[in-house]
Structure formats: C-alpha cells, structure tokens
C-alpha positions in Angstrom: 0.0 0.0 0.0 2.8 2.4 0.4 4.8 2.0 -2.7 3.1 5.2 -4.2 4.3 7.1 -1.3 8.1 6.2 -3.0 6.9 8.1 -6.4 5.4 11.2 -4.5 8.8 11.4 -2.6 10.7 11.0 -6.0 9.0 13.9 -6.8 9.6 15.9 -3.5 13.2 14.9 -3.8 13.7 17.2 -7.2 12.3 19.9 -5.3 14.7 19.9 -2.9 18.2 19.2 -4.4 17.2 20.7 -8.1 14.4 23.0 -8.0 16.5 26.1 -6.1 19.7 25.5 -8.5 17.5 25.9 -11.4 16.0 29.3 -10.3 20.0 30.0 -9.3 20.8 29.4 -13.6 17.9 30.8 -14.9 19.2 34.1 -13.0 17.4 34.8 -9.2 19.3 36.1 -6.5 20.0 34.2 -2.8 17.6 36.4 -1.1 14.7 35.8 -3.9 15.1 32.0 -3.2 12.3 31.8 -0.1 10.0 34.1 -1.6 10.1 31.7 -5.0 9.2 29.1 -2.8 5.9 29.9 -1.8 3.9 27.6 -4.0 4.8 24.7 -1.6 3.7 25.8 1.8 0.4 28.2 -0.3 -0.8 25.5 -2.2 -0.2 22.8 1.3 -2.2 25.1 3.1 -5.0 25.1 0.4 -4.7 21.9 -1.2 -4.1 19.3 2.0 -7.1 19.8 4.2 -9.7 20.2 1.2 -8.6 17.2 0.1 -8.5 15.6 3.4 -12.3 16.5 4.5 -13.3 16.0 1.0 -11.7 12.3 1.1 -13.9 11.9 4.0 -16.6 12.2 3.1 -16.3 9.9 -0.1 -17.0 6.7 -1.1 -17.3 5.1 -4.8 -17.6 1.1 -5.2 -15.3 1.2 -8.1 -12.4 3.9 -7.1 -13.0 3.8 -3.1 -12.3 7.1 -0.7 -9.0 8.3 -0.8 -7.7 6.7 -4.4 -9.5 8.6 -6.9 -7.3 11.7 -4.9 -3.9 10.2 -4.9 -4.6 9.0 -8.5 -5.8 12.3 -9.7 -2.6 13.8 -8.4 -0.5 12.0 -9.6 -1.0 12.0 -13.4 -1.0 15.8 -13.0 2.4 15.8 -11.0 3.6 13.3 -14.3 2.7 15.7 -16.8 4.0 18.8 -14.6 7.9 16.8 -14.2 8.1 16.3 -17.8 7.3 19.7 -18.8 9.5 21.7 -16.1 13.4 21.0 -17.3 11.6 22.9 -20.5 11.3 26.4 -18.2 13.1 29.4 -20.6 12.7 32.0 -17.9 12.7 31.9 -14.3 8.2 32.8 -14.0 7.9 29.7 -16.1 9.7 28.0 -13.7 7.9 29.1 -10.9 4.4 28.7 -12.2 4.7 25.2 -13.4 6.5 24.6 -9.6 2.9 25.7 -8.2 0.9 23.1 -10.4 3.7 20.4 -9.6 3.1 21.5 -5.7 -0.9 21.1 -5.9 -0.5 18.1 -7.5 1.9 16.5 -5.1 -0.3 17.8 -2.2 -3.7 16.4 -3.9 -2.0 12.9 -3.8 0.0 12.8 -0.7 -2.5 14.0 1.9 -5.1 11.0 1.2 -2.4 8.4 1.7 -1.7 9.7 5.9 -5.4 9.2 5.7 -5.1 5.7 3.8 -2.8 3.7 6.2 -4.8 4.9 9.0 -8.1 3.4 7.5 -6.2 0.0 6.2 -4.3 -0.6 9.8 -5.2 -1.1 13.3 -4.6 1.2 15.9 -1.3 -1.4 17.3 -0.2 -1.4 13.2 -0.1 2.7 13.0 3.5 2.4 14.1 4.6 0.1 11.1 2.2 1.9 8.6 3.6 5.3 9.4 7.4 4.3 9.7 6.8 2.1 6.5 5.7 5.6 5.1 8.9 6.9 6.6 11.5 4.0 4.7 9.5 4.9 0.9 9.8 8.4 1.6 14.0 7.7 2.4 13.9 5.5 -0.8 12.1 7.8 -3.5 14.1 11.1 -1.8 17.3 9.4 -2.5 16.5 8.4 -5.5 15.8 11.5 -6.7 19.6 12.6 -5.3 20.9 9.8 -7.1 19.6 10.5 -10.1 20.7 14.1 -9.8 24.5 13.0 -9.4 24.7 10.1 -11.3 23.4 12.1 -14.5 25.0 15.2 -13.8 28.5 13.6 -14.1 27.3 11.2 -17.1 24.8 13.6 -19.2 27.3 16.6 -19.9 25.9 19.5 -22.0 23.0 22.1 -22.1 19.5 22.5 -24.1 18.2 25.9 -23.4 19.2 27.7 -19.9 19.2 24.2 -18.5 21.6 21.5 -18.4 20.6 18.0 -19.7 21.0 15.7 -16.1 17.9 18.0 -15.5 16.0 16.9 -17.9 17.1 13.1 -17.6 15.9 13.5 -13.5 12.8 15.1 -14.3 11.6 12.4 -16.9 12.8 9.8 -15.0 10.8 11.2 -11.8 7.7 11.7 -14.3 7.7 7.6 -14.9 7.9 7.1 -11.2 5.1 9.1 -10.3 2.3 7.8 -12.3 3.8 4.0 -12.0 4.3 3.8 -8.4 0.8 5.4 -7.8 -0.5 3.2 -10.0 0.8 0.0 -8.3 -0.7 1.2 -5.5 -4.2 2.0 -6.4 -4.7 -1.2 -8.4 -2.7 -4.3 -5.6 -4.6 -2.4 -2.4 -8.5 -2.7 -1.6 -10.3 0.1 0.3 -12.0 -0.9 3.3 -15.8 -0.2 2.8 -17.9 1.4 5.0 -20.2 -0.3 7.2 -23.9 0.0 6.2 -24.8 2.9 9.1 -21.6 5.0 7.7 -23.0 4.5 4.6 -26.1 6.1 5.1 -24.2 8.8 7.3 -21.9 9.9 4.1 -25.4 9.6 1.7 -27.3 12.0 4.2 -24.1 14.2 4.0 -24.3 16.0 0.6 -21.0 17.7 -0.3 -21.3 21.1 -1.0 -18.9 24.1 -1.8 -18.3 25.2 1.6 -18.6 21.7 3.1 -14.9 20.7 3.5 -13.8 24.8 4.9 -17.1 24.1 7.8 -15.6 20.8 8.6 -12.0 22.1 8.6 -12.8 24.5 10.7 -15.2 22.5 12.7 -12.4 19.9 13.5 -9.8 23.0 14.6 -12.3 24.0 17.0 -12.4 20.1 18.3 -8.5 19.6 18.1 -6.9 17.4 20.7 -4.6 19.6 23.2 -1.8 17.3 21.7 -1.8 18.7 18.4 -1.5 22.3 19.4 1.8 21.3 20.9 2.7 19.2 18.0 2.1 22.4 16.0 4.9 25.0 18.4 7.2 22.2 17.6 6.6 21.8 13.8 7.2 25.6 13.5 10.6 26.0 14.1 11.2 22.2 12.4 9.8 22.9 9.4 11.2 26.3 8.9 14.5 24.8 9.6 14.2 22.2 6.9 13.3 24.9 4.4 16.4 26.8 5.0 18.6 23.5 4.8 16.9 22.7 1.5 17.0 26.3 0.3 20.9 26.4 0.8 22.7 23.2 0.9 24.0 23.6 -2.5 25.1 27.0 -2.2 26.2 26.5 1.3 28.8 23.2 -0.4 29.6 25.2 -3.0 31.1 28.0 -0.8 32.9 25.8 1.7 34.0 23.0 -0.7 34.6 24.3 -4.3 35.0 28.2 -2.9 32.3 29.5 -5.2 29.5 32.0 -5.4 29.0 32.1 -8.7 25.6 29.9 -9.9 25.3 30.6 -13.7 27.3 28.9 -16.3 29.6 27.5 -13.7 31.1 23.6 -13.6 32.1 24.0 -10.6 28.5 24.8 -8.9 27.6 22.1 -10.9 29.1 20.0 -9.5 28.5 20.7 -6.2 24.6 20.9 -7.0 25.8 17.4 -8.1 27.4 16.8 -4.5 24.6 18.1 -2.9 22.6 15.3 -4.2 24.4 12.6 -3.4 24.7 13.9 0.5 20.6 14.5 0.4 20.5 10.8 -1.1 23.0 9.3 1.5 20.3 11.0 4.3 17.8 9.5 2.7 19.4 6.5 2.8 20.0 6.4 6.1 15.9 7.3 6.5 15.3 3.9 4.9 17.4 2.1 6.7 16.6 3.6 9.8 12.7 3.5 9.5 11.9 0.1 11.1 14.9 0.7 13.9 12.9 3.5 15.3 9.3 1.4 15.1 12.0 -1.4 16.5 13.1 1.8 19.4 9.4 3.1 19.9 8.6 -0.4 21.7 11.0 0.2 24.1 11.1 3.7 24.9 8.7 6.9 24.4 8.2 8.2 20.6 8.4 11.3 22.2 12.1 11.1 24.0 13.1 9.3 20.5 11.9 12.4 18.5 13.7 14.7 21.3 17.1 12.6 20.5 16.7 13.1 16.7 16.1 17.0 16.4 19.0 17.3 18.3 21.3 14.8 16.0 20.2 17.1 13.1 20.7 20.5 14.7 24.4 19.7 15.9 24.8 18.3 12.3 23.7 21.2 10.6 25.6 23.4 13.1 28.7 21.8 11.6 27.5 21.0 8.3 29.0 25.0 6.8 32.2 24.0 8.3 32.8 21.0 6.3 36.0 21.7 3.3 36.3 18.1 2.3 33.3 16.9 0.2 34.1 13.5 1.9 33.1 14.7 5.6 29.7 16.2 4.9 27.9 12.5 4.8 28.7 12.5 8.8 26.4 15.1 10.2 24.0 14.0 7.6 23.8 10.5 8.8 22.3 12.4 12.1 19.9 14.5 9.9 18.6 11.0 8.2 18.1 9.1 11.1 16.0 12.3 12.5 14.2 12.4 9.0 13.3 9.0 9.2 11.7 10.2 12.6 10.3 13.3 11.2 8.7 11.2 8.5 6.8 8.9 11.1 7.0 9.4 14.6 5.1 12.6 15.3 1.6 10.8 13.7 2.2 8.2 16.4 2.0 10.9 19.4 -1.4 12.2 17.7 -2.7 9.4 15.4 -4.6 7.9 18.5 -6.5 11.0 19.9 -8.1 11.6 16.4 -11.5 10.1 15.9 -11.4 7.7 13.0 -14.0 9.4 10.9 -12.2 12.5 10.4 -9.0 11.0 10.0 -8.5 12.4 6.4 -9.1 16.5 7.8 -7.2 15.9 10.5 -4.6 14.6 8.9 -4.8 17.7 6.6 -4.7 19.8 9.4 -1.1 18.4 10.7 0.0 19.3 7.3 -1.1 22.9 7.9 1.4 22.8 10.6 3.8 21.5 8.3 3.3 24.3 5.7 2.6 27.6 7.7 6.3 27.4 9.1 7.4 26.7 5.4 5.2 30.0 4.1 6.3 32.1 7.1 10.2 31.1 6.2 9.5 31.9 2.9 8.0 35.8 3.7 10.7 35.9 6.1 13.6 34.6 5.1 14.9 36.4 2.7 15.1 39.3 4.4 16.9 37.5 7.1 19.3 36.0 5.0 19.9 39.6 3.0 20.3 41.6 6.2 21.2 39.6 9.0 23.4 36.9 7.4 24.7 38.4 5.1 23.7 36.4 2.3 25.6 33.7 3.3 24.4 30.2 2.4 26.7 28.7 5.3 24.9 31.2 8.4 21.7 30.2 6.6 22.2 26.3 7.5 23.6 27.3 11.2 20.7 29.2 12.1 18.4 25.8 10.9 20.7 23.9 13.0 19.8 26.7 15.8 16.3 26.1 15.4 15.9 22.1 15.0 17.5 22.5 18.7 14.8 24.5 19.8 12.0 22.4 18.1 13.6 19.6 20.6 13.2 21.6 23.4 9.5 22.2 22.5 8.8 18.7 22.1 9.4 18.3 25.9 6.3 19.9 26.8 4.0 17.3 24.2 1.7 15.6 26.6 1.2 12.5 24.6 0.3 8.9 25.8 2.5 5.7 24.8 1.2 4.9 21.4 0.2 1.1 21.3 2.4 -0.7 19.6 2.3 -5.0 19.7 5.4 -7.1 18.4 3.0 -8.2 16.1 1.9 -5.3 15.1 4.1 -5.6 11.8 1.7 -9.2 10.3 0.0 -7.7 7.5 -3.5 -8.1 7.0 -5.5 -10.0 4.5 -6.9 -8.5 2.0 -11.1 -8.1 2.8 -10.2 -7.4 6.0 
C-alpha cells in the first residue's frame, strides 16, 4: 500500500536538491530564493485539508475514498515533471513549480489518511514508519539520479543542463507508476452499512470541506497544538537547509559563489545530491529501527534525540571543506528524518477520531506548511540583512532552530502509542 508514497517522494526529492539550482541558472538572486518558494507551503495550506475533509466524506464502489485523490494527483504531477526541465525563464519555472506542488499535495495528503483506515490502531506504528523507509527510498532516489546524470549527461539544451532533464523524466515515470501500483494491488476498506447512510445523508457542498476544517480545529486534541509549536521551528529549519545546501557546499568545498554557467557549482549541486541521497538512505534504513526503538522507549524522548542529531549536524554542516566529511552530520539528519517522516503521527494518530482521519490529517499538514510560508515571507530578508547572504549562516541558524523544536517537544503531553510485536503481520486483503 505504500509503494506510491516512493513516487510522490521522488517527486519531493527534485524539489529539494534541483528545483532552487535551477532558479540560481535561470538568474534569481539568494535572497529571492524563499519568496520563489511559496507555492509549496500556499498550495499545502490550500490543497491538503480540502482534500482531506473532502476524502472523508467519499465513497465510490469502483475507485473507493482516498484513491480517486492520490490517483488524480499524480498524473498531474507526471505531466507537470516532464514539462518543467523545458522552463526558458525563471516565472515559467515558478508557475509550473505551483501546479507540480498542488499536485503533489492532492496525492499525498489522502495516503496519511489511507494507512490509518487500512491498519489497526497497534499497526499505526509500522504503517507510518513504512511511510517513513519509501519516503527515504524515493528522496534518495531523486539525489541519485541528480548525481549520477549530472557527471554522465554533460551539455545544455536551453538555460538548462541536460542531467535536469534526464531527473525530471525519469521522476515523471515514477510518479504515475508507483501510484498506479498502488491503487490497483490495495482494496479500500468499505464502510459499514450505518456510515454508509451517514456519508449519503451528507451532501458535499462548496463550503462543506472549509465548515468541517474548521469545525475539526475547533475540536483539536490539546496534543496537536503542541505538536504544531514544535513543527514551527522544524519545518522552517528544513526549508532553510533545503533552500541552501547547495550553495552552502559550494562555498565551503569548491570556494564559489557564482551559480550561472559555472562547472564547478555544478558539480557541487551534483554533490549536494548525493549527500541528500545518503540522508535518505540512512531514512530507509533507519525506519523500522525507530518502530523497533518506539517499543521500548517513548516516541516522544526518541523524537527529542533526533532534532537534536540534526541540529548539531547542521551546526557543523558549513564547516565542512572536504566533500568527503559532509555525509557524517547528515547521517544524524537521516536518522532524524526518518523520525520526522513517522513518529510525530504516532504521538497524535490515537486521539483523532477515525471518521475525520482524512481533515485531520490535513490539518497536521497545515502545521507542516505555515512554518514553510512564514520562512519563505521571512527569510529572505533575514538571509539579505542579518546573514549576510551567506548560504553557510543560513544552515547554522536551521541547526539553531531544530534544537529548539527539541526543546519544544518536551512539553507534548502525549500517551504511549500502542504498539504489539506483532503489530508488523499484514493483514489480509477483505479485511
């Protein structure tokens, strides 16, 4: 059930190690970088908890609840990867980013929604994590592909190079296949007969997923609002990593700060990818050691232990002059990744009622993207008038703040989530 999730990732993965070096050749400055950001965090915001209460409240015999969603999404984010290495001019590139984003939303925030309908409550843990391990896999992917082509696809069509076009296609394919798989080998649960009637005496209407989005806010488990103070300063770390790895390796390993026309950014935009990769390689690997960890000791404490890996790695990360050395701190960030990826939906999963599992899940992913659109309005000016510009200060103050999202996560009343030693056995299908 979760091998679409590895095709979505695929696609995240290009955004984060290729989309901010294309802006930087087709021309934008490092303080235009956040702003030209905003269609992941706008259209999250929009796109997630529509979807979510709208996949609630559906039900078709033939495509099921939250499939015809993920499917829909991901034929658009298909089309939108092939077209994008085609961007002339820095607008095109940031429009077609927007359609790629709702896309990636429309078919991502059903599938949080999915594994929770599919497993029970003592499964979450290996649905989730499981999540966690195709997220590692398709992100590294992605970084893979970035390298590998970038040192075997020399040349340039347009403004872009050609390893950008090879990653792209090659992320299109993944996107619409591993979807695919996933809609046609995994069943829906049906509802029962009485929630049945309930969603047939509920007629969806234009204002009926913004009433029950803001209906379940008003309802929200005490656990969530602390979840969200954490997720603030997490997610707007994350955004400045992604924003300025490149440019941050660039400056400490190849001693450049020139982006256009340059080999040797490009081949630290190469580097870059292969580090991102190795941290999601250690994700993947790392995935069923936490669910292994989170039967022994709190989710909580382990999440507490990871922000704090990352944020002394990425206080070190700028420092870093051989190429070599930068896969140490990140092996910290992918083991908190993997954690990122999984963990907090086990200190929240169980407090949400089951029914409205699709907008609450939406609404964690608010959490997730108003940090990202409040880095992105603010950022830049930080980065232009505080830090100088300076790709390097921009990954230290991330590291600054993944240490206080640790410190936040201390106050997270949360119970033990169940977890069984069975809780891996998959179930039959019709069941």
């Amino acid at each position: 059930m979760n091998v679409g999730f590895l095709g979505i990732q695929y696609s995240f993965g290009l955004q984060q190690s290729a989309v901010n070096p294309i802006y930087d050749m087709l021309g934008a400055s490092p303080d235009q970088i956040p702003l030209l950001n905003l269609a992941g965090p706008m259209t999250g915001l929009l796109i997630q908890p529509i979807i979510g209460a709208m996949s609630d409240k559906t039900w078709s015999p033939q495509f099921g609840r939250r499939k015809p969603y993920f499917m829909i999404g991901a034929i658009l984010c298909s089309i939108c990867l092939f077209l994008y290495p085609f961007s002339s001019a820095l607008w095109m590139a940031v429009g077609l980013l927007w359609i790629l984003d709702a896309a990636n939303n429309t078919a991502m925030e059903p599938y949080r929604a999915f594994i929770a309908d599919k497993l029970p409550t003592k499964q979450h843990a290996a649905g989730f994590l499981t999540q966690s391990f195709f997220t590692g896999l398709g992100i590294t992917l992605a970084n893979i592909s970035l390298f590998v082509f970038q040192k075997k696809i020399p040349g340039h069509y347009g403004s872009l190079p050609y390893w950008v076009y090879a990653s792209f296609f090659l992320g299109s394919i993944c996107s619409i296949a591993t979807v695919s798989w996933s809609v046609f080998k995994t069943p829906e649960i049906p509802p029962t007969t009485e929630e049945l009637a309930k969603l047939k005496g509920e007629k969806i209407k234009l204002f009926t997923p913004f009433v029950e989005i803001g209906s379940a806010i008003k309802t929200m488990p005490k656990v969530m609002w602390q979840l969200g103070l954490v997720y603030l300063f997490q997610w707007y770390a994350l955004f400045c990593y992604w924003q300025n790895a490149s440019k941050s390796i660039a400056q400490s390993v190849w001693h450049t700060t020139v982006y256009q026309n340059n080999p040797a950014y490009d081949e630290a935009v190469g580097w870059s990818g292969l580090v991102n990769g190795w941290y999601n390689v250690v994700t993947f690997l790392s995935a069923f050691g936490l669910l292994w960890l989170a039967r022994k000791m709190s989710p909580k404490l382990i999440h507490i232990i990871c922000l704090i890996m990352a944020g002394i790695g990425l206080l070190i990360f700028p420092h870093i002059t051989d190429k070599n050395l930068l896969f140490v701190p990140m092996t910290g960030f992918g083991i908190a990744w993997a954690s990122m990826m999984g963990i907090p939906y086990l200190l929240v999963v169980h407090k949400i009622p089951k029914e409205r599992y699709g907008v609450y899940m939406g609404i964690i992913n608010m959490m997730i993207v108003i940090p990202m659109l409040i880095q992105n309005l603010s950022f830049g000016f930080i980065l232009k008038h505080f830090l100088n510009n300076d790709p390097g200060k921009a990954i230290s103050f991330a590291g600054i703040f993944l240490l206080i999202a640790s410190v936040f996560t201390l106050f997270i009343q949360a119970d033990k989530a169940p977890i069984e030693e069975d809780e891996i056995t998959p179930i039959p299908m019709g069941h």
